[in-house]
Every structure is written in C-alpha cells, then in structure tokens.
Backbone as CSV, one residue per row, in Angstrom:
resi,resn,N_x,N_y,N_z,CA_x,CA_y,CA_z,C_x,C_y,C_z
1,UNK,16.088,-2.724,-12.538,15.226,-1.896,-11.772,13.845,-1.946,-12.382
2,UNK,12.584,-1.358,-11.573,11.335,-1.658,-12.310,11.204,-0.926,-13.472
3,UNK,11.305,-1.131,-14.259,10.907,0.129,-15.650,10.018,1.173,-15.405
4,UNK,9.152,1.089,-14.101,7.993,2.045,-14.393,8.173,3.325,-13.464
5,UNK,9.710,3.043,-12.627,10.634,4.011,-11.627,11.455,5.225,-12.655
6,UNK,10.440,6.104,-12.497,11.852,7.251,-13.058,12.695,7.613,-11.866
7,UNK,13.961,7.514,-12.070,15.319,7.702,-11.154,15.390,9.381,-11.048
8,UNK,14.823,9.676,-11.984,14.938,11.604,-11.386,14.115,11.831,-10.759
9,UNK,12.632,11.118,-10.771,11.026,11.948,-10.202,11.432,10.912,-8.670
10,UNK,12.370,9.945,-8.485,12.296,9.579,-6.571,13.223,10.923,-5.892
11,UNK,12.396,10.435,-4.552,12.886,11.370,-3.767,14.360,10.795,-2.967
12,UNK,14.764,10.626,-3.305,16.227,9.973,-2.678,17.980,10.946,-3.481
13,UNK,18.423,10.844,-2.232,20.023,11.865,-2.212,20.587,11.638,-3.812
14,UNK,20.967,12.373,-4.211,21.834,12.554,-5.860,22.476,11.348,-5.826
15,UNK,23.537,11.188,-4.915,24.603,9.898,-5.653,23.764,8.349,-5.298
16,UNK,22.615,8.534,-5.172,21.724,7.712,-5.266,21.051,7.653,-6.406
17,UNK,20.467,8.408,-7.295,19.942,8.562,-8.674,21.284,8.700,-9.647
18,UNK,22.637,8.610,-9.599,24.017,8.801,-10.138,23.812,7.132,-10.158
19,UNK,23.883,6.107,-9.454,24.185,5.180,-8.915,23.337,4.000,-9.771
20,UNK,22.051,4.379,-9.797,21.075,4.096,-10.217,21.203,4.477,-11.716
21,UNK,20.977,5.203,-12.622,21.386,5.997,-13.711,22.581,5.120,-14.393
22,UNK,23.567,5.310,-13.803,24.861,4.642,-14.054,24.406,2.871,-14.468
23,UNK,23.615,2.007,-13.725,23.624,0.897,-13.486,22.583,0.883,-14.659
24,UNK,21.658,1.067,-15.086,20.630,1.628,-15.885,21.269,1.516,-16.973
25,UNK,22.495,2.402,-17.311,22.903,2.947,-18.764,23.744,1.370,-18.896
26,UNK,24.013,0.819,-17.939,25.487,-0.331,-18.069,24.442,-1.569,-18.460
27,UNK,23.666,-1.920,-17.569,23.233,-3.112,-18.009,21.175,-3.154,-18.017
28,UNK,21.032,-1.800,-17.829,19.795,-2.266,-18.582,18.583,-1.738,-17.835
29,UNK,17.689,-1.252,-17.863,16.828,-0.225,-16.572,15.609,-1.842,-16.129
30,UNK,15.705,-3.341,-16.749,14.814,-4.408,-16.119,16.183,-5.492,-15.621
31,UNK,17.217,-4.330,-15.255,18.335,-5.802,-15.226,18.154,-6.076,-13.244
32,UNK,17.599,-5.296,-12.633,17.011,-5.257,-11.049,16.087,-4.751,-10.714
33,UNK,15.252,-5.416,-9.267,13.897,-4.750,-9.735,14.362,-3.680,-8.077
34,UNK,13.931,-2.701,-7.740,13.992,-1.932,-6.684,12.755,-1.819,-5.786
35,UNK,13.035,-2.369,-4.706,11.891,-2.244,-3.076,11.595,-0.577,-3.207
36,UNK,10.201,-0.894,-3.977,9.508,0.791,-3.707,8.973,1.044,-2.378
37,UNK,9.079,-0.099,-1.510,8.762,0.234,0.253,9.730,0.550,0.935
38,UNK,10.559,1.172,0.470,12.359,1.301,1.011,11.871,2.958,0.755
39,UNK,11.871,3.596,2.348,11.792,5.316,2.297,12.778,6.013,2.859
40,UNK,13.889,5.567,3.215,15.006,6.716,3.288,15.003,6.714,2.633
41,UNK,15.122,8.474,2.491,15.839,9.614,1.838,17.291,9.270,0.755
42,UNK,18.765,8.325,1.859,19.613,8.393,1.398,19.859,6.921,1.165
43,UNK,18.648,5.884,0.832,18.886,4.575,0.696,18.032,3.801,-0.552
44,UNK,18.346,3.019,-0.915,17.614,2.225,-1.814,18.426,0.720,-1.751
45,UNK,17.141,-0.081,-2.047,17.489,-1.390,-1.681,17.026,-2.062,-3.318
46,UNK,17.877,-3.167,-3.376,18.232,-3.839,-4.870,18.026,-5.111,-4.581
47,UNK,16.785,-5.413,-5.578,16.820,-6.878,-5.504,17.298,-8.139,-6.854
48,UNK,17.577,-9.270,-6.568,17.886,-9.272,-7.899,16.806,-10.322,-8.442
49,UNK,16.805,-10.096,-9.808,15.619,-10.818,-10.290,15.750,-12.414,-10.049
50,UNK,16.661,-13.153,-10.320,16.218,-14.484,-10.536,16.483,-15.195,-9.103
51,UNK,16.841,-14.264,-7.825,16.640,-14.563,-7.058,16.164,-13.366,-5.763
52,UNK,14.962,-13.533,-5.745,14.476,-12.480,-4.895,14.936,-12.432,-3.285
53,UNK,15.455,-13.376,-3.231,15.791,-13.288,-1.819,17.692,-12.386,-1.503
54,UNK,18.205,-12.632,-3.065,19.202,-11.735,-2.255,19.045,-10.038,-2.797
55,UNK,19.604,-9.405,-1.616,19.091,-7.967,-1.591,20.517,-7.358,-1.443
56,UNK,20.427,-6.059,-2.171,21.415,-5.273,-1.580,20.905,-3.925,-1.208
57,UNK,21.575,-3.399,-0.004,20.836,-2.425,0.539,21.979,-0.806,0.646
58,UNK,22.053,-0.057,-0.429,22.795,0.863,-0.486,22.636,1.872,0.247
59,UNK,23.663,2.814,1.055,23.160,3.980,1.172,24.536,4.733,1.296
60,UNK,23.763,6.120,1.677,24.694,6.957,1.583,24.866,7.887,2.917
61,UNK,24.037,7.826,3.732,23.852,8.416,5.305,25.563,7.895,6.055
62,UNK,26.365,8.552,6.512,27.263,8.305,7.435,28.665,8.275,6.316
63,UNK,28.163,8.657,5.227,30.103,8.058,4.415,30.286,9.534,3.800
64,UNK,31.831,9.524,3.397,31.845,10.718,2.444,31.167,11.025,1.663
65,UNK,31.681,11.958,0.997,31.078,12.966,0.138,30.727,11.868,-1.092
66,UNK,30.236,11.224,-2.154,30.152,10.606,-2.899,30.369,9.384,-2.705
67,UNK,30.291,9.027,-1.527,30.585,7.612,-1.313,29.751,6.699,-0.837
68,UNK,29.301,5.545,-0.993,28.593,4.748,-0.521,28.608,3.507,0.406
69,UNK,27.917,3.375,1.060,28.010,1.960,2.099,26.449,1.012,1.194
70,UNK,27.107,-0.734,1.843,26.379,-1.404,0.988,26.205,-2.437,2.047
71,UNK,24.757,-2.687,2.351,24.795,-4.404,3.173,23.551,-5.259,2.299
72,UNK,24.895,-6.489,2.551,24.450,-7.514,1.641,23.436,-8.454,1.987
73,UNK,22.214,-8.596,1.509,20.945,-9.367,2.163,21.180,-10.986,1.600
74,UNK,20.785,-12.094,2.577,20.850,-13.367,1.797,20.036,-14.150,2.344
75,UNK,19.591,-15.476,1.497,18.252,-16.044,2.053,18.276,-15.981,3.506
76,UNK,19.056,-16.793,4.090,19.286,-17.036,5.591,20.131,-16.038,6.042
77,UNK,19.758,-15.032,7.265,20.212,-13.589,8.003,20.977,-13.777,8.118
78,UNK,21.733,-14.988,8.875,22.844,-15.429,9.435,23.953,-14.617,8.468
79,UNK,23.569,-15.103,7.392,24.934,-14.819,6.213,25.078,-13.681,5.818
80,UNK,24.087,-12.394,6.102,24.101,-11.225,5.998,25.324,-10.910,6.111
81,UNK,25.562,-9.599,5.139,26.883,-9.043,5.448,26.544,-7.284,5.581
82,UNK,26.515,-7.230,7.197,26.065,-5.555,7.252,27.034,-4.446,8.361
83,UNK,27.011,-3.441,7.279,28.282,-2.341,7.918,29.580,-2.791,7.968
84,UNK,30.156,-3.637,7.040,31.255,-4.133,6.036,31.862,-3.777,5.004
85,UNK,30.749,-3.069,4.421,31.608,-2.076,3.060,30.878,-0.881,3.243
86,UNK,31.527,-0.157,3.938,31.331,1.427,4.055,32.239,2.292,2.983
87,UNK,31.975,3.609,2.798,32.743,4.440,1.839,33.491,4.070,0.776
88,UNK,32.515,3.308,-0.393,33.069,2.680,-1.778,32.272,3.562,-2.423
89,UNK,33.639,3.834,-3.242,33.505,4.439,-4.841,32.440,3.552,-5.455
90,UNK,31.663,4.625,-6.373,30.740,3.902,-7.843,31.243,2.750,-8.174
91,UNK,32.249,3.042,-8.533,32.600,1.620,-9.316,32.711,0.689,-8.777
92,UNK,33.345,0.617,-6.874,33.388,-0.404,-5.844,31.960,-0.934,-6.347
93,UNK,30.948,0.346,-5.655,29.491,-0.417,-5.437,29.232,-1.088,-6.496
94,UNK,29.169,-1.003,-8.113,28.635,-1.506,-8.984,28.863,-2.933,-9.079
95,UNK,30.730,-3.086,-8.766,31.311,-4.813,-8.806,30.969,-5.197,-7.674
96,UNK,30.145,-4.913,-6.449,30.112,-5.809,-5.383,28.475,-6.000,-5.776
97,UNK,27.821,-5.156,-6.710,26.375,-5.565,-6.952,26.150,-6.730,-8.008
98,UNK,27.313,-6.659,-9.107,27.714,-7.688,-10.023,27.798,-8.843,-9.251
99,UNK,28.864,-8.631,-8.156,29.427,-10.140,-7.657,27.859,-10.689,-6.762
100,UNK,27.836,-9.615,-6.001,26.155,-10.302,-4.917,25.157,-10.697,-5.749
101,UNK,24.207,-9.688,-6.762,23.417,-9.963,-7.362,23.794,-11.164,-8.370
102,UNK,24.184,-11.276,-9.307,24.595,-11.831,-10.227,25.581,-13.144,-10.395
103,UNK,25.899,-13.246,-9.212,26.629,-14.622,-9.142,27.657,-14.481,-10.615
C-alpha cells in the first residue's frame, strides 16, 4: 500500500481498514500500492506493484456482516473476474490477493 495512506485517517467501512491493517502487519505497508481515486465508502481497490495492470477491487456493500466480495482486474477486461467471489472471510480475501497479486 502507499506508505503515505494512514488506514485509520481514510474514510472507508471498518472491515475495510481491518483488511488493510491485517495485510500491512503480514507483509508490509509498500508490499501494494492503493488507487487513492477509488471513493466508495465500502471499497478499495489494490494494485500490485510489479505489475500495475492487475487490480483487485474489494468491497464490502451487499455481503454479510464481515465479509467481503473481491473482483479481479487483468490487463485485458476480457479476463476480468467480477461478482465471483462474494462473502469471503479475511483470510479467503488475503489468499485470493496472494494468488492474483503475487503470482
């Protein structure tokens, strides 16, 4: 994420700064950089560094209580993967950000 983002001072839903925080403490607050032009409330979008074109786009609007939905951005749209993983646990979201981002 950008280093210069404090995760408490954005305005975005709790298990969004949980999410963030969490990923932060695991691998590192420059290990993704985050689209500061991304303004829902209950969303934040993840890019990954050594390849800017794939994105992941989290949110939390429409799922349970602590739960998150995730669509997966990739160079070419076609391959997008969106409204596919709805209502995943933390830990879901974190290994599908490992596997997308990180190859």
């Amino acid at each position: 994420m950008n280093y210069q983002v404090n995760v408490w001072a954005m305005q975005k839903d709790m298990p969004l700064k949980v999410l963030l925080i969490e990923w932060q403490q695991r691998y590192g607050a420059d290990s993704l950089r985050l689209n500061l032009c991304e303004q829902h409330f209950q969303a934040v979008e993840l890019i990954a560094l050594e390849h800017p074109k794939l994105s992941a786009y989290i949110y939390t609007f429409a799922q349970l209580p602590l739960h998150y939905g995730i669509d997966l951005k990739y160079p070419l749209a076609m391959h997008n993967i969106i409204g596919e993983n709805e209502n995943q646990t933390l830990e879901q979201i974190i290994a599908i950000l490992q596997t997308h981002l990180f190859f």
